[in-house]
NUDREN-979753 format. One record per residue (C-alpha): x, y, z; residue in one letter. Coordinates in nm, 4 decimals. Layout:
// NUDREN-979753
{{X, Y, Z}, 'A'}
...
// end
This chain:
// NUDREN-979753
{{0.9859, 12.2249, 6.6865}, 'X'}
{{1.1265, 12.3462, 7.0662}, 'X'}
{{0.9195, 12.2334, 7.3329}, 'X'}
{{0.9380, 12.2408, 7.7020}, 'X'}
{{0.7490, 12.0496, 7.9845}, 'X'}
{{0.6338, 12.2148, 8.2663}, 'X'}
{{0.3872, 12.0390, 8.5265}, 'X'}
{{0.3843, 11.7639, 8.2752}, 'X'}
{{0.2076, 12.0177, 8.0405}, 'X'}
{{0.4000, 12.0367, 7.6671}, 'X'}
{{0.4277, 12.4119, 7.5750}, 'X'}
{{0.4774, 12.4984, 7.2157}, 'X'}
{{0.6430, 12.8272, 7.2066}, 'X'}
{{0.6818, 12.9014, 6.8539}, 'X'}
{{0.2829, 12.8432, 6.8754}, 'X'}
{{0.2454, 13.0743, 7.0760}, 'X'}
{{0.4605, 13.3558, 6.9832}, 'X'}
{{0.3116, 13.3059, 6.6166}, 'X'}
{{-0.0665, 13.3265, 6.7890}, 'X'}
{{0.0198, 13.6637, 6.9658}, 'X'}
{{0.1989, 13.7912, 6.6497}, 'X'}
{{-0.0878, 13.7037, 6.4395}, 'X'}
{{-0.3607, 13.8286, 6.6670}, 'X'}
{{-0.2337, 14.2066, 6.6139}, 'X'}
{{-0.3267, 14.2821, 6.9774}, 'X'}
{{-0.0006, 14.4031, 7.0812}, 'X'}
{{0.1053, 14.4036, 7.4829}, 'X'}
{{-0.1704, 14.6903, 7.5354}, 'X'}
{{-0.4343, 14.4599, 7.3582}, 'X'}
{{-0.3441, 14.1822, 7.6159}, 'X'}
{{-0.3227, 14.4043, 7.8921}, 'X'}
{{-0.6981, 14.5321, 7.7579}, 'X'}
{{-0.8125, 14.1645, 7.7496}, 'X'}
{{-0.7258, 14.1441, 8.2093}, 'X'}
{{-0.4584, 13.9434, 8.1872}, 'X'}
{{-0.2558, 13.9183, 8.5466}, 'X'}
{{0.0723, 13.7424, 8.4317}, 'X'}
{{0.2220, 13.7375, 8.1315}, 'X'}
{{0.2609, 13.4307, 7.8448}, 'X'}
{{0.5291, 13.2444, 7.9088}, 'X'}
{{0.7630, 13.3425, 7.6273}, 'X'}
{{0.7954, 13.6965, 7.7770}, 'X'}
{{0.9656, 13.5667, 8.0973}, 'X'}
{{1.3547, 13.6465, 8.0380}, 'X'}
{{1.6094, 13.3606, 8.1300}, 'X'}
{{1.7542, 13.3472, 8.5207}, 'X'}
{{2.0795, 13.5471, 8.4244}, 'X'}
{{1.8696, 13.8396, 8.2587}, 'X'}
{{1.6204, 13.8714, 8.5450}, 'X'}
{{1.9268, 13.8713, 8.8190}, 'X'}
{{2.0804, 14.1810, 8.6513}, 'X'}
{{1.7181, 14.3466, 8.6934}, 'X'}
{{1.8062, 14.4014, 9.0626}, 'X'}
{{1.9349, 14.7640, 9.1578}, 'X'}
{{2.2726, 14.7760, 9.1471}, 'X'}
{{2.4317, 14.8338, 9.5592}, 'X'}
{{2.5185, 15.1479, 9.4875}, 'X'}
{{2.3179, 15.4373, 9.2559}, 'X'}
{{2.5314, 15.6756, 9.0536}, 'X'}
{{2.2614, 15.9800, 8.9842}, 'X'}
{{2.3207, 16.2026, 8.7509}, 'X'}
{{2.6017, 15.9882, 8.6557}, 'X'}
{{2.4944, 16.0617, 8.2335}, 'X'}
{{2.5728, 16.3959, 8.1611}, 'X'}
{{2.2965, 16.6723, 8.0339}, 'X'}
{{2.4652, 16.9490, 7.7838}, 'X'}
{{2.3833, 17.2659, 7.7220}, 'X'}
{{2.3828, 17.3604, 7.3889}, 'X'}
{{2.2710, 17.7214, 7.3812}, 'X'}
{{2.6260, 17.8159, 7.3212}, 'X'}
{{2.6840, 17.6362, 7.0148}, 'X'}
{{2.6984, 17.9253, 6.7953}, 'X'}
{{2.8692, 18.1541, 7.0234}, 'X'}
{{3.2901, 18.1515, 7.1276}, 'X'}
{{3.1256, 17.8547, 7.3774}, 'X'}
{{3.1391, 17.6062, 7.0981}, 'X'}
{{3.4824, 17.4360, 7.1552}, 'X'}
{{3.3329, 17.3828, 7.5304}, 'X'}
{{3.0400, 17.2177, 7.3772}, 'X'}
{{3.2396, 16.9893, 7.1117}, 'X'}
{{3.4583, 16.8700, 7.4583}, 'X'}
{{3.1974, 16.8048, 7.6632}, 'X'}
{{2.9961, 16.5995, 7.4079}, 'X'}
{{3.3840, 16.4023, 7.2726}, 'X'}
{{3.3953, 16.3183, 7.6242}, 'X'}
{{3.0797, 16.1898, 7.6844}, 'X'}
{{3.0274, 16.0080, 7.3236}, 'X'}
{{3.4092, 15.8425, 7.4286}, 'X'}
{{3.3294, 15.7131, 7.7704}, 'X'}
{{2.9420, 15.6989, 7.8150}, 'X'}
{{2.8363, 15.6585, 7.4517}, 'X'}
{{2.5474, 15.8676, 7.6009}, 'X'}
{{2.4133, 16.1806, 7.6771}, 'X'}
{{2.1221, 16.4497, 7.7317}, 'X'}
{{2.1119, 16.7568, 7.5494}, 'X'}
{{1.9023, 17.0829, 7.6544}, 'X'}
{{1.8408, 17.4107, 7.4767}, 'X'}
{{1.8381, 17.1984, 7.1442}, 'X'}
{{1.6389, 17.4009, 6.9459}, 'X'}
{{1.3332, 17.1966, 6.9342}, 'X'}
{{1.0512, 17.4198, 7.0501}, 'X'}
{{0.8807, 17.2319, 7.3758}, 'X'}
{{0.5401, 17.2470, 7.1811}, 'X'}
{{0.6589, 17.0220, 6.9499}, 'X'}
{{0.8171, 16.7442, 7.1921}, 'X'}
{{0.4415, 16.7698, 7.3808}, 'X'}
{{0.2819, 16.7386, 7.0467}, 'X'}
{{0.4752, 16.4797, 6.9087}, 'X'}
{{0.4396, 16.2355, 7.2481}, 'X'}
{{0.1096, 16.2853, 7.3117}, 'X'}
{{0.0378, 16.2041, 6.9265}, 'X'}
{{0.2223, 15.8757, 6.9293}, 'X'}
{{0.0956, 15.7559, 7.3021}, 'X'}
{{-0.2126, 15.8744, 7.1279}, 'X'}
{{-0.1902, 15.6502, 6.8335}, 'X'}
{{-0.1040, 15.3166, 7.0640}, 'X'}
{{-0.4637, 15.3813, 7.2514}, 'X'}
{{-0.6877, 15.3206, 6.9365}, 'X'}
{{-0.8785, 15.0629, 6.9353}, 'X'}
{{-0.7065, 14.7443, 6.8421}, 'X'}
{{-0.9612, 14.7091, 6.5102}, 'X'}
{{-0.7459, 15.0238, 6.4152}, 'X'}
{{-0.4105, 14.9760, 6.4784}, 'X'}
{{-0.4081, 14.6322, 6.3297}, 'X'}
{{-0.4246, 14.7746, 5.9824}, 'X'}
{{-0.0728, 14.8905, 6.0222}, 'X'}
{{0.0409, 14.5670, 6.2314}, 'X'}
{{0.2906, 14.4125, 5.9811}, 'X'}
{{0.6698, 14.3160, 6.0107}, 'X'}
{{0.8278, 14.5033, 5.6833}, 'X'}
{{0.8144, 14.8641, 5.6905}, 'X'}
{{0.8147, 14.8351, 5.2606}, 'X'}
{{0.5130, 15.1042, 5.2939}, 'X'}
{{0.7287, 15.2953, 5.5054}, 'X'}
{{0.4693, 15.2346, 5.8334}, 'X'}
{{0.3811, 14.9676, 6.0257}, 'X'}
{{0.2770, 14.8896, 6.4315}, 'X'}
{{0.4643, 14.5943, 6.5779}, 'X'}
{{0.5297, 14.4240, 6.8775}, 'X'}
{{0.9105, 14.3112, 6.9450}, 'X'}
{{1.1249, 14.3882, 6.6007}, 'X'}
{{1.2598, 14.0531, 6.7125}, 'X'}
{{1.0110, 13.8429, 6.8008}, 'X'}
{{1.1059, 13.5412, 6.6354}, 'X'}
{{1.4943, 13.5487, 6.6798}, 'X'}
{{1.5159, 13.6568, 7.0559}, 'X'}
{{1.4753, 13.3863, 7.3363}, 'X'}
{{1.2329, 13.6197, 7.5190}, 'X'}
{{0.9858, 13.9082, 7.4270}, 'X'}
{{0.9834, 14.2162, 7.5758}, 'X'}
{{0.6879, 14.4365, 7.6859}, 'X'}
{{0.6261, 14.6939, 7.4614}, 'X'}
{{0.4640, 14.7970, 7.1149}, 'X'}
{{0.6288, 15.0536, 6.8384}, 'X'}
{{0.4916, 15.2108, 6.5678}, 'X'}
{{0.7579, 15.2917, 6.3057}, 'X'}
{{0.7946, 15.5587, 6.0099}, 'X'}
{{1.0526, 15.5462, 5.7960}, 'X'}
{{1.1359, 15.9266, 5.7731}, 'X'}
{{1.4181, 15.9288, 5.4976}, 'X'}
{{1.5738, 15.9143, 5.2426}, 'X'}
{{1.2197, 15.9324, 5.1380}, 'X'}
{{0.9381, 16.0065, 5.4045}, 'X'}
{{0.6148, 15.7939, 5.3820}, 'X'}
{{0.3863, 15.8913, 5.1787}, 'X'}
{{0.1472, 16.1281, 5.3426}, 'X'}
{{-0.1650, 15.8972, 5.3671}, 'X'}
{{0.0021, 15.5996, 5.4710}, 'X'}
{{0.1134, 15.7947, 5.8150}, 'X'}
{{-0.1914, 15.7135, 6.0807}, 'X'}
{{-0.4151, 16.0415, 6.0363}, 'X'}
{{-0.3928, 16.0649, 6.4725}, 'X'}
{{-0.0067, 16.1221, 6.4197}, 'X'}
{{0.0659, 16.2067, 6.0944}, 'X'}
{{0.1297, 16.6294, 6.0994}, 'X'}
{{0.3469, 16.6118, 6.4337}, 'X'}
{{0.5380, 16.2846, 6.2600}, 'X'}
{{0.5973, 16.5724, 5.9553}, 'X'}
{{0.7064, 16.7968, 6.1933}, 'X'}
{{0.9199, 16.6105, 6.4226}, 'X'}
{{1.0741, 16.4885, 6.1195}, 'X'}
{{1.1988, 16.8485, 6.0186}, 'X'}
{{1.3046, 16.9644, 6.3653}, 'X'}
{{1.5284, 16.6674, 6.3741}, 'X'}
{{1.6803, 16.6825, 6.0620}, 'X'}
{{1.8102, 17.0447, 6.1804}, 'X'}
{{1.9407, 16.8916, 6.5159}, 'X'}
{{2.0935, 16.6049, 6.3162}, 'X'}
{{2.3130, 16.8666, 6.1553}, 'X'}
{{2.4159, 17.0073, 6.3930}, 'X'}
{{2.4742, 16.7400, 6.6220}, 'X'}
{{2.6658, 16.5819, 6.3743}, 'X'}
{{2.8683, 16.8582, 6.3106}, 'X'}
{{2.9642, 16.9167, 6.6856}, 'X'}
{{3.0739, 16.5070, 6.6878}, 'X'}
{{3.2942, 16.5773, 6.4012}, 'X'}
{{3.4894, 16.8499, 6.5406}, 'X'}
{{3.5382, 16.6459, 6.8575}, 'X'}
{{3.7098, 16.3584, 6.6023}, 'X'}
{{3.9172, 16.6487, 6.4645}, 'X'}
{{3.7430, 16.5807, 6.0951}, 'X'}
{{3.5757, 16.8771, 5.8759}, 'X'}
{{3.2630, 16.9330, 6.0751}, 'X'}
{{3.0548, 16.8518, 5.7654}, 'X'}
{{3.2276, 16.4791, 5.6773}, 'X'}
{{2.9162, 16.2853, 5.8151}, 'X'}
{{2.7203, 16.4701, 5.6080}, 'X'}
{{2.9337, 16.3613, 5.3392}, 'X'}
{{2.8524, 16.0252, 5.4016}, 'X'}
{{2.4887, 16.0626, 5.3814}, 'X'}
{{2.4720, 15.9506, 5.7410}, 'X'}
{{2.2012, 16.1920, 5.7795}, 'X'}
{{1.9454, 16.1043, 5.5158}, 'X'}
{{1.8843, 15.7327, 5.6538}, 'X'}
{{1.6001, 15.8096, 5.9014}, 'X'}
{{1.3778, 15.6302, 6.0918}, 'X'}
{{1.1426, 15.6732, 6.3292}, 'X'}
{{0.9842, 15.4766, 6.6430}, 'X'}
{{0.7261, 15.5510, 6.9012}, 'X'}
{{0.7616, 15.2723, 7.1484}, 'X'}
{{0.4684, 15.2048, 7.4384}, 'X'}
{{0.5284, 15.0619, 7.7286}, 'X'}
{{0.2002, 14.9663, 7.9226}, 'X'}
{{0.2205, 14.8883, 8.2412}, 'X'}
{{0.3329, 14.5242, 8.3019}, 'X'}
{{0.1623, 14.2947, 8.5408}, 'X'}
{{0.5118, 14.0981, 8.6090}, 'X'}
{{0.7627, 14.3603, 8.5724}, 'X'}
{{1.0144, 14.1183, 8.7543}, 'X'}
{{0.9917, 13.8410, 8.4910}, 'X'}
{{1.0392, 14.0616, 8.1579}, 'X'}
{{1.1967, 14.3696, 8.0322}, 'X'}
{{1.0331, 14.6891, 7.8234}, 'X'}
{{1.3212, 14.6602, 7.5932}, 'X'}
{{1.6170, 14.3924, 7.5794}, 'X'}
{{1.9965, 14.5314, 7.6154}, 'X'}
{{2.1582, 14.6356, 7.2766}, 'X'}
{{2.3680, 14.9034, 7.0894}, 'X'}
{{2.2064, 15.0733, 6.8453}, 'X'}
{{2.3543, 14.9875, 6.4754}, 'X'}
{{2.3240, 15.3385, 6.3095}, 'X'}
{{2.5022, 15.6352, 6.3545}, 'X'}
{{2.3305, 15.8165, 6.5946}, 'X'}
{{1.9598, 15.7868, 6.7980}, 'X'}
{{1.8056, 16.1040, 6.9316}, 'X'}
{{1.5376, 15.9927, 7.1691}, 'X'}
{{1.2753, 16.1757, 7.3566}, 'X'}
{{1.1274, 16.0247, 7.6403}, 'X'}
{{0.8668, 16.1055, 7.8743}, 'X'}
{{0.8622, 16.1368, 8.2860}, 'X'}
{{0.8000, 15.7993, 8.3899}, 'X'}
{{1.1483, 15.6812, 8.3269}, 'X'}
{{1.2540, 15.3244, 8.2814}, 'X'}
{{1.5912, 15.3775, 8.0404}, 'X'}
{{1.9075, 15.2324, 8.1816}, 'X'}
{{2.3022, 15.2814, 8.0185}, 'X'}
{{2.5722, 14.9644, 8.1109}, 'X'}
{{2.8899, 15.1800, 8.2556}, 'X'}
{{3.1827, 15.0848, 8.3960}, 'X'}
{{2.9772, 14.7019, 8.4330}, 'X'}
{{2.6399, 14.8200, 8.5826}, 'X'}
{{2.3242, 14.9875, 8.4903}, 'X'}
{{2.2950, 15.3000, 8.5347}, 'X'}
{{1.9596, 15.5496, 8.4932}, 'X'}
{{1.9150, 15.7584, 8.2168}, 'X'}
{{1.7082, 15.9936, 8.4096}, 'X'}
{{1.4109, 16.2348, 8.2376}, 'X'}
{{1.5061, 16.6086, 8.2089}, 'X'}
{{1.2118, 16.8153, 8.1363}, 'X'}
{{1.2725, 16.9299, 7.7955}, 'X'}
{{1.5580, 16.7562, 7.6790}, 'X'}
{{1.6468, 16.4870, 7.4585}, 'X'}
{{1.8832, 16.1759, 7.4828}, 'X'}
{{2.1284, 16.1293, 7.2465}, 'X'}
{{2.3154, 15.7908, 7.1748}, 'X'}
{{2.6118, 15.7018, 6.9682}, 'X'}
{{2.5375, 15.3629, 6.7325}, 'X'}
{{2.7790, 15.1173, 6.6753}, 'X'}
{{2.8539, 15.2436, 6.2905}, 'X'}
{{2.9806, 15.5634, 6.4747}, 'X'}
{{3.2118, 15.3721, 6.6840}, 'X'}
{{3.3639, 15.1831, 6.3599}, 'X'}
{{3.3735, 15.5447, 6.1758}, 'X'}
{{3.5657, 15.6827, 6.4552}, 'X'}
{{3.7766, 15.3994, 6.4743}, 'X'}
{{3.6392, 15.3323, 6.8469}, 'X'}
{{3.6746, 15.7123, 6.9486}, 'X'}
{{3.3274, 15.7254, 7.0193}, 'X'}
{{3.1861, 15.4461, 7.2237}, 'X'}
{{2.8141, 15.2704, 7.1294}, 'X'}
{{2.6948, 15.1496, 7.4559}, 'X'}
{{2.4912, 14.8385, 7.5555}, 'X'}
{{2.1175, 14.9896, 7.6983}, 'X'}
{{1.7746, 14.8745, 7.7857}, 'X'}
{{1.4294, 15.0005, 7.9214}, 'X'}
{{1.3033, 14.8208, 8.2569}, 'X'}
{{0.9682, 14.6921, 8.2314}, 'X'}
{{0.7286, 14.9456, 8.3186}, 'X'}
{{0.5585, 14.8624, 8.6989}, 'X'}
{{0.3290, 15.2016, 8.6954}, 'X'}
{{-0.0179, 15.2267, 8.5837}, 'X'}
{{0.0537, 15.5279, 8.3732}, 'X'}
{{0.2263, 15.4016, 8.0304}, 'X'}
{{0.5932, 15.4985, 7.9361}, 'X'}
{{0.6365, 15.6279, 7.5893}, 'X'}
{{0.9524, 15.7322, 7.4333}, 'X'}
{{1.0337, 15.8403, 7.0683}, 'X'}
{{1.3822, 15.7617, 6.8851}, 'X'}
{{1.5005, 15.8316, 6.5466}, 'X'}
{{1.7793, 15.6603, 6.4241}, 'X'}
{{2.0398, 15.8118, 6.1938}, 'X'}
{{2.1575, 15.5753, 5.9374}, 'X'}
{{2.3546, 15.6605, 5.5905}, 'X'}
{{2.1253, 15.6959, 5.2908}, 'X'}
{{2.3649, 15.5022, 5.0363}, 'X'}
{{2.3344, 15.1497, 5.1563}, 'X'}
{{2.6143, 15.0074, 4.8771}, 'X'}
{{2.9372, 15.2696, 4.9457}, 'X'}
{{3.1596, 15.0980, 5.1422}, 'X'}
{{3.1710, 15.1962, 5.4908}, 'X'}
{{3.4930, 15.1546, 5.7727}, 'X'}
{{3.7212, 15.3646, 5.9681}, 'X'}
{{3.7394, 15.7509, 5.8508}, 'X'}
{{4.1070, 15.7735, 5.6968}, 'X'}
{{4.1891, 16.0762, 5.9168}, 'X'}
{{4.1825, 15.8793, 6.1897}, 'X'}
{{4.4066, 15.6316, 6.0928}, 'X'}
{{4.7603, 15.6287, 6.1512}, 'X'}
{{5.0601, 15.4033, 6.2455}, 'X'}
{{4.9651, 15.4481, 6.6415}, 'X'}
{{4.6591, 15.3760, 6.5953}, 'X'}
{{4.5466, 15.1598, 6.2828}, 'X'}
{{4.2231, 15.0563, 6.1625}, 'X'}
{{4.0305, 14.8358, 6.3950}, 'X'}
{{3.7651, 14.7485, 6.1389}, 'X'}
{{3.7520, 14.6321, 5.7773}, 'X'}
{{3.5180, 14.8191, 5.4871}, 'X'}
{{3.1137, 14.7037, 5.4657}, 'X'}
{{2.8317, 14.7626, 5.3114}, 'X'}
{{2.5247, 14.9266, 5.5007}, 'X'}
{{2.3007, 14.6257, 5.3431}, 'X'}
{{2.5576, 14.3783, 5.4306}, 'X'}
{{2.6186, 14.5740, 5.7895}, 'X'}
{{2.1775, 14.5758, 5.8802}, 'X'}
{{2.1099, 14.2354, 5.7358}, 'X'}
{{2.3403, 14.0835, 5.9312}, 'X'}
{{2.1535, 14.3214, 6.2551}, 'X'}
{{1.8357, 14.2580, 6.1523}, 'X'}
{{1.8860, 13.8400, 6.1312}, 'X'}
{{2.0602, 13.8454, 6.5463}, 'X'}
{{1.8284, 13.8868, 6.8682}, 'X'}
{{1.9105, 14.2662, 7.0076}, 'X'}
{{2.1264, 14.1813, 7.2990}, 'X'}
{{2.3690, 13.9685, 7.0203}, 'X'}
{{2.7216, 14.2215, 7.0353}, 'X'}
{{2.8632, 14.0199, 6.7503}, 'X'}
{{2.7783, 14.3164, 6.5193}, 'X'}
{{3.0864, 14.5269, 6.5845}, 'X'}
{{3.3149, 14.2005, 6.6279}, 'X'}
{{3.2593, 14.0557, 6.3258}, 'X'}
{{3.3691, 14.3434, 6.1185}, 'X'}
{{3.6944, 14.3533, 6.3481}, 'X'}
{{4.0315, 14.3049, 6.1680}, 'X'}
// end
């Protein structure tokens, strides 16, 4: 078992982390308890906490915000450009006039930052690590495989190919989680359909794939952190799906890596961020970029909370790789065929910030 002496004191962090995991407090629940610095095996390594530091010089407005009002209108091929441009360079991007009425964003956040402050006693009846019942409240999906924890707590719901069943979604969330969940599967459609005519595929191919039915859902809470200079809110990853729609609130805290530095995702009223994963970028045969992200940890009394559902292909055995169509002489497959199962074990066993996803399936 690792151990590491500090003032001639022997720390046991596997101990620890197993203590905190098996308390069910969560970050809030030690925040709750008056702690003013945080356990050890939240402070991030030297290299991680120097790339914390604003970068010299800010790029606003750097991630582009897309109006989609047009989409059914002769605007449509300006639409499909601007979002192939931004999915092939920035991996990122905001989208406004989506659809999604603004009651139901307010609903759905204040529901979720609603669930995360219950009482501890409640929460902890959905504190577990497999989602099997399709729910669960956890703190750090990779607590035991990353070399540092991060300061936040998620509740997730698995939203397809089957939904959780009705009772086992918390009673404080569980209509706006029901209705989120059909407002998005709209916007998945047509999202995806927009990203498919900037490949130059049939709009509906995605579809196809089932890369819409594989859905789920997380309400992340970021409290405010008494050491925000020693930890993050969420490491720096890709996402592994095929696409993440997030919403997130005012207090901001999201960052994109561009052109080698970190760059703010900043909060439009009303819109939502979307994010391609790294199975888009093998299915495009690297058209469409996933990029490395990560939330700072959150200094402000108020709490951040952001939602993000992750679109992921509903038949976990067909074989998954570069779309044919884009395939040709000039430009041959970069990746080799997979299996979704094979393809999220191999995510689920790395710490997030681990890029070896994407390479390993490289020819």
């Amino acid at each position: 078992m690792a151990t590491v002496t500090t003032n001639d004191e022997e720390y046991d962090r596997v101990k620890a982390v197993k203590q905190f995991d098996e308390s069910k407090l969560g970050v809030k629940g030690l925040l709750d308890s008056g702690i003013t610095t945080i356990p050890r095996f939240f402070i991030h390594p030297p290299e991680v906490l120097a790339q914390l530091k604003p970068a010299p010089v800010t790029r606003p407005d750097l991630i582009p915000t897309i109006d989609l009002s047009g989409v059914d209108s002769p605007n449509r091929s300006l639409i499909v450009d601007q979002i192939r441009r931004a999915s092939s360079s920035f991996g990122f991007f905001q989208i406004i006039n989506h659809g999604v009425p603004l009651g139901v964003l307010d609903r759905t956040m204040a529901s979720i930052k609603g669930f995360h402050e219950q009482p501890t006693e409640i929460k902890a009846r959905y504190y577990r690590r497999g989602i099997g019942t399709g729910v669960s409240f956890i703190s750090n999906v990779d607590l035991y495989n990353s070399k540092a924890a991060s300061w936040r707590d998620t509740l997730q719901v698995r939203l397809g190919p089957k939904i959780a069943d009705y009772d086992q979604i918390p009673e404080i969330c569980r209509d706006e989680v029901i209705e989120w969940d059909e407002e998005i599967k709209r916007l998945g459609e047509v999202l995806t359909e927009l990203m498919c005519e900037g490949l130059g595929v049939g709009s509906g191919r995605l579809k196809e794939m089932t890369c819409l039915e594989g859905k789920v859902m997380v309400g992340h809470y970021y409290p405010k952190c008494p050491q925000p200079d020693l930890t993050v809110g969420l490491a720096y990853h890709t996402d592994p799906g095929v696409l993440t729609v997030v919403q997130q609130d005012h207090v901001g805290g999201l960052q994109v890596k561009y052109d080698g530095e970190w760059v703010d995702v900043k909060p439009v009223p009303g819109a939502l961020v979307i994010n391609v994963g790294d199975l888009l970028q093998i299915i495009s045969n690297e058209e469409y970029k996933s990029a490395e992200h990560r939330v700072l940890a959150n200094p402000f009394d108020e709490p951040r909370v952001s939602i993000a559902v992750f679109f992921n292909p509903g038949n976990r055995d067909d074989l998954y790789g570069p779309l044919p169509e884009l395939i040709s002489s000039e430009k041959p497959a970069i990746y080799r065929q997979f299996t979704l199962t094979d393809f999220m074990t191999r995510f689920f066993k790395k710490e997030l910030g681990d890029k070896s996803l994407t390479n390993y399936y490289k020819l």
